[in-house]
C-alpha positions in Angstrom: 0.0 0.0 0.0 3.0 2.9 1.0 6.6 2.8 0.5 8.7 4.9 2.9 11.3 6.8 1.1 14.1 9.1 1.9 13.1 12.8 0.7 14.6 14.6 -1.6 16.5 17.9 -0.7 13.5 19.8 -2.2 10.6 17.9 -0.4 12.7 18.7 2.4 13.1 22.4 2.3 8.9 22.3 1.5 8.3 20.2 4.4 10.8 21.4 7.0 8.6 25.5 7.4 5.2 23.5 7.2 6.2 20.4 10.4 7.8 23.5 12.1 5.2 25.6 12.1 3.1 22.8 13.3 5.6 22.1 16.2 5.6 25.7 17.2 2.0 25.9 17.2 1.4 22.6 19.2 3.5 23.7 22.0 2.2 27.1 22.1 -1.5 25.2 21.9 0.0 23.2 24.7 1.2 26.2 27.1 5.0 25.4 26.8 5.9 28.3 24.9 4.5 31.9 24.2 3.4 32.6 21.2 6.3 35.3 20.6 8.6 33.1 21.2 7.9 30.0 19.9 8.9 29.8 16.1 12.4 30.5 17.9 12.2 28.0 19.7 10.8 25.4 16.9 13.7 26.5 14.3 16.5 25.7 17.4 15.4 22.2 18.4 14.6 21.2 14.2 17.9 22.7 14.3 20.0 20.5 17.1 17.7 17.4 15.7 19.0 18.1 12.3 22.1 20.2 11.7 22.6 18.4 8.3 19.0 18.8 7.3 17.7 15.2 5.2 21.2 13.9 5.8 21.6 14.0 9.6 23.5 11.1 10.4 21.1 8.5 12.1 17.9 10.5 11.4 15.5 9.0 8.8 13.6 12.1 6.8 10.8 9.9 4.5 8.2 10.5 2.7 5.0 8.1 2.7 4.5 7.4 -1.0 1.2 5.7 -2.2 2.3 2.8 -4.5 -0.4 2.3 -6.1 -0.6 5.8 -7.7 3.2 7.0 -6.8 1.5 10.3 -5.3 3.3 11.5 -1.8 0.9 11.2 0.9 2.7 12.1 3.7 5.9 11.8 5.5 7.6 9.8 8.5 10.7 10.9 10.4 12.2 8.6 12.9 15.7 8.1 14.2 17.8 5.6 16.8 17.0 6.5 20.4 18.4 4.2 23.0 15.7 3.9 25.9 16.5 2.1 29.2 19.6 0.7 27.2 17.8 -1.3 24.3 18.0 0.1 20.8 15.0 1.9 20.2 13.7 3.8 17.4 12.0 7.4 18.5 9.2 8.7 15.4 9.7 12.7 15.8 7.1 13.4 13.3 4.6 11.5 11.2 1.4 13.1 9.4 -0.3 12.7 6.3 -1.2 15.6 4.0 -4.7 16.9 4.4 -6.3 15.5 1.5 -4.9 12.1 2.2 -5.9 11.7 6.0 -8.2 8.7 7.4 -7.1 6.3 4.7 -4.8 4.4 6.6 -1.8 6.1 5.2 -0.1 6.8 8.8 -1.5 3.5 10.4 0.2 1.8 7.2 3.6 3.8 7.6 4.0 3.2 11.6 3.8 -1.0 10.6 6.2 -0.5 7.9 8.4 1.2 10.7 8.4 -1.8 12.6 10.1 -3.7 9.8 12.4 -1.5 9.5 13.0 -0.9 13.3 13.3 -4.9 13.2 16.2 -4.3 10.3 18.0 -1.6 12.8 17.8 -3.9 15.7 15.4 -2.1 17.6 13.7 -3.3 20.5 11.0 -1.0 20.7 9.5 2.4 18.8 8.6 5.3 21.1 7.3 8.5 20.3 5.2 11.3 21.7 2.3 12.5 21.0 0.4 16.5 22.2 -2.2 15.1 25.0 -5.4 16.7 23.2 -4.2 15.2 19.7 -7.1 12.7 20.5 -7.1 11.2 17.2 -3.4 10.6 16.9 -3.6 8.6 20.8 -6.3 6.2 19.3 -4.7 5.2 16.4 -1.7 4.8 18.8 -3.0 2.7 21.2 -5.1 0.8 18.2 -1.5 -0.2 17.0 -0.2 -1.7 20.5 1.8 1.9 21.7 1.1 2.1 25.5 1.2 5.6 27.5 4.4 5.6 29.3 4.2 9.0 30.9 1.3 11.9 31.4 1.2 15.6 32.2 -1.4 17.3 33.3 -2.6 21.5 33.8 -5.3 22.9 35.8 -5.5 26.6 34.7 -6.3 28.9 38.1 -8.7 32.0 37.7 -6.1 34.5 37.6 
């Protein structure tokens, strides 16, 4: 059904401002950052996860490729991330563009990833997920992924 395949330099540089933006927005959605400051804060940590952009050393960049029709539907990025001392693979982004979404396309990447975290040696794929991202934590737990850790805000009347 998908192929997972390394992006090209150009799908990169498209899809680096757009996951960014996202990222920015999520934890500014979440309360972590202000709104001022956190496009700063987004272009610093894509920058420490990936100072040599699609060719970071360890880090996989994909895109999730329909086979049937060759059309990009989406994109994975995942890299090695040793938890507890077993090889683990950590997913640092996955989504599926907007026309594309509740088709299976991300449920159909993640089990390809376990192949290929099988190939790597990997014990286990973790990942993390934005707490009201409810539709992203049931197709989550629908493919075996267990919570591991929760945080939790009560807003006061100021």
């Amino acid at each position: 059904m998908i192929a997972l395949r390394k992006m090209t330099q150009e799908e990169f540089d498209a899809w680096r401002p757009i996951v960014e933006a996202g990222y920015a927005a999520d934890h500014v959605r979440a309360g972590n950052w202000r709104d001022t400051e956190a496009p700063h804060q987004a272009r610093k940590a894509f920058d420490q996860l990936l100072p040599n952009g699609v060719n970071t050393e360890n880090h996989h960049v994909c895109s999730i490729v329909d086979e049937a029709t060759g059309e990009t539907v989406g994109h994975l990025w995942y890299f090695a991330a040793p938890a507890a001392g077993s090889p683990s693979l950590f997913v640092a982004s996955i989504g599926t563009n907007e026309a594309h979404r509740r088709r299976g396309y991300a449920t159909a990447a993640l089990e390809a990833l376990e192949g290929e975290a099988a190939a790597l040696g990997a014990r286990s794929i973790r990942l993390h997920v934005f707490g009201d991202n409810t539709a992203a934590r049931r197709l989550y737990a629908g493919l075996g992924y267990r919570e591991t850790n929760v945080q939790m805000v009560k807003e006061l009347a100021a």
